[in-house]
C-alpha positions, 0 to 999 in steps of 0.5 A: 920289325913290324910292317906299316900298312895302310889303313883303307882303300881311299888311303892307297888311292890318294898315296898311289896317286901322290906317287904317279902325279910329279912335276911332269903332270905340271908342264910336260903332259899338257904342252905335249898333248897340245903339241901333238894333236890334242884329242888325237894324242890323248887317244893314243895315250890312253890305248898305251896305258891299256897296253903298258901302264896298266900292266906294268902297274897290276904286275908291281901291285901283285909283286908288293902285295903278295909278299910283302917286301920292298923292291929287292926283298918281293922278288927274293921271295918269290923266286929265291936264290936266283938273279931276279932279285937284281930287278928290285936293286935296278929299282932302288939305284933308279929311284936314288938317281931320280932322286938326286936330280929331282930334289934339286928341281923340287927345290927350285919349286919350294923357293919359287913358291917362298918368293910368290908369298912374299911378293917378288914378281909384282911387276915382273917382265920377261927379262927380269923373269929370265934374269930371277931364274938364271940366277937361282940355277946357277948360285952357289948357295940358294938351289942348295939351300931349298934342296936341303929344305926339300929333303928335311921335309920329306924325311920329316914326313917319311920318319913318322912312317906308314898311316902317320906320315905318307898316308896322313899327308898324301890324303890331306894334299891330293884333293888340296891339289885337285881344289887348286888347280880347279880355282886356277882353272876357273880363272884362266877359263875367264881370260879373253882369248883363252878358249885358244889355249883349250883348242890346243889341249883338246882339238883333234888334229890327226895330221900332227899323230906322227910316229914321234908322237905315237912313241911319246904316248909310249914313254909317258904311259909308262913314265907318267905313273911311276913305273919300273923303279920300285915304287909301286911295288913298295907302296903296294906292300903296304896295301890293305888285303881287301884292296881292289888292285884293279879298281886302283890301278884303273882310278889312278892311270885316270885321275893321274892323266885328269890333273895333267889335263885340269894343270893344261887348262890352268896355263894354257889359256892364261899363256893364249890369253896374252899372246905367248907361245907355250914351251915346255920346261922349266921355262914355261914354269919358272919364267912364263907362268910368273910373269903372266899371273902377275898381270892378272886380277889376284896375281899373287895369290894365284901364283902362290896357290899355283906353285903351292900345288907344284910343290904337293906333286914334287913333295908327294912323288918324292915320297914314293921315290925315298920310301924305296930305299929307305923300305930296303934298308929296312928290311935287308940291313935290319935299320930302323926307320928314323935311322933309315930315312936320316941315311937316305936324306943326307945320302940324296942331299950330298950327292943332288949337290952334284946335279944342283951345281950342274943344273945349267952350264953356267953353274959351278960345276956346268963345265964339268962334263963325261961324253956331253952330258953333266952330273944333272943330266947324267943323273936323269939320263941313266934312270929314265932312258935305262934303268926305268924302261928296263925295269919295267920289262924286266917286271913284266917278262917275270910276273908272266914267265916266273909267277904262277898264272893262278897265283897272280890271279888269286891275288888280282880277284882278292881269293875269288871274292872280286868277279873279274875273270872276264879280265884276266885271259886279256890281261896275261895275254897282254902282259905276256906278249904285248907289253913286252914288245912295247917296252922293248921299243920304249928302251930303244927309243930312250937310248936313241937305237930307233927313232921316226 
């Protein structure tokens, strides 16, 4: 079966980058900047991906590239006939569990997008806002209704394969996403009031750098970028040979933390400018964000660019996270595509309708819960708190105790053609020792062992 790649740098940039930028870079990185000091928060998040981003990244990009497999076949093939190979089945298990929860908040976002076009929240409050929300969680039949809209898209998208599907797509929507986004920012930026929301982005306020946030800046290093769950590893098998791994991994840990910024400057000043507290969640984006744009000058149709580029980041990621399994089955099962991508979208749509109906304890299957959690929840709590942090580790302790130092760093400098030997001592030193740790404390926050 003959193997997709990518056809140029700029293809693996923009693909890359669709899978690291998801709903997260929407509300969550902006609010917990703000929330945690701002600049001083920001400092501490870059030295995290310096110490664990960017290794757990180069680590999965050697291990795609250099063999050409998907997450459970790179690692047979590297160290066959031994227990590593476990590491790529964690990533395709964490990759369906994201995915069955996922899709459903993807589906909201498609449906709130289709509600902006046709103009339900002119004249929309607070209370209709919370009522609109409400109802679209805990139906029976709408949420179900645009997940299976969300996954026939990206199973669309993902049967015309490597250059004519993901690549086609993602480097058509990122810099769609970018225009957006600034548009949205230029008149937020205008509103009275709204150089308060950029103090609570940018102002450096060491006194709310707790340990707290220290462990925040962790987790978000490493979760923020797609990590430990197959999928960089997935995608870099399908990496050009004369790509820059480095120079990618680099531009995608910055545009990725650049478009979590421009989205903070999209909200937050909006959300100052009419006196609003900021909150994190889907509230702030399925009830403040409409009520607050219905009220300014071409409302509507910033409301629909903003959910429009809300739903490129869910659709973007989501192709990284399917194209993990679907590559398995590829590889190991010897399917074809087009039957590949069908198994996995109805498989992710008939068990996301276990967290669709769970999504809030007003849903149909909200009463049903295992030691105070629901399917939704338990979906999301097994793959970011255990199965995506260990898998990391797990990645790095095997490209640094496992992998040759000398083939990792052939394939780091392309052969020697790329002169980054100055790079290299720091980064098996870091990757050997320091990430490690790092992660290792990430995990036992995740579960709740430490906590300051």
């Amino acid at each position: 079966m003959e193997r997709g790649t990518f056809s140029s740098g700029l293809a693996v940039f923009f693909a890359t980058l669709g899978s690291a930028v998801g709903l997260g870079n929407i509300w969550k990185f902006p609010y917990l900047t703000g929330q945690y000091g701002g600049g001083a928060f920001l400092l501490v998040y870059f030295l995290c991906i310096i110490f664990v981003g960017l290794p757990v990244m180069l680590s999965e990009f050697f291990i795609g590239r250099s063999t050409r497999k998907g997450a459970v076949g790179a690692f047979e093939k590297i160290a066959p006939d031994t227990s590593w190979k476990n590491i790529g089945k964690m990533g395709v298990a964490a990759s369906y569990l994201i995915m069955f929860f996922y899709s459903c908040v993807a589906g909201w976002v498609y449906y709130y997008l289709f509600k902006a076009i046709r103009g339900d929240f002119v004249s929309i409050t607070m209370e209709s806002a919370s009522v609109q929300f409400g109802s679209v969680v805990t139906s029976a039949v709408i949420p179900l209704f645009w997940q299976c809209v969300v996954m026939a898209v990206v199973s669309g998208i993902l049967i015309l394969g490597i250059r004519k599907g993901i690549e086609r797509v993602t480097k058509t929507l990122m810099p769609l996403l970018f225009v957006l986004i600034i548009i949205c920012d230029i008149q937020a930026l205008s509103l009275p009031g709204a150089m308060d929301g950029v103090r609570f982005l940018f102002e450096v306020d060491f006194e709310k750098l707790t340990g707290t946030a220290i462990l925040t800046a962790l987790g978000l290093a490493f979760f923020k970028l797609s990590l430990g769950m197959g999928t960089m590893i997935t995608y870099a098998s399908y990496f050009t040979k004369e790509n820059n791994l480095l120079g990618t991994g680099l531009k995608v840990a910055a545009s990725d933390t650049i478009v979590s910024l421009l989205a903070g400057l999209a909200i937050f000043p909006t959300v100052f400018s009419f006196g609003l507290e900021p909150g994190a969640g889907p509230g702030l984006l399925f009830m403040t964000i409409p009520l607050i744009f219905s009220q300014m000058p071409f409302g509507s149709l910033l409301l629909t660019a903003f959910f429009f580029l809300t739903a490129i980041a869910a659709t973007t990621a989501m192709l990284s996270l399917v194209e993990v399994p679907v590559a398995y089955l590829m590889e190991e099962k010897n399917i074809p595509r087009r039957t590949a991508v069908l198994i996995n979208g109805v498989l992710i749509f008939a068990i996301g309708i276990l967290a669709t109906l769970s999504a809030d304890k007003a849903s149909v299957l909200g009463h049903i819960t295992f030691m105070g959690r629901g399917f939704f929840d338990w979906f999301d709590y097994l793959s970011s708190n255990i199965l995506m942090p260990l898998g990391g580790l797990l990645i790095v302790l095997f490209t640094s105790h496992v992998v040759s130092r000398r083939s990792f760093a052939q394939e780091l400098t392309n052969n020697g053609t790329l002169k980054i030997e100055w790079f290299l001592p720091f980064f098996f030193f870091v990757t050997r020792y320091i990430t490690p740790a790092l992660l290792i404390v990430i995990f036992l926050n995740a579960v709740g062992i430490i906590s300051w």
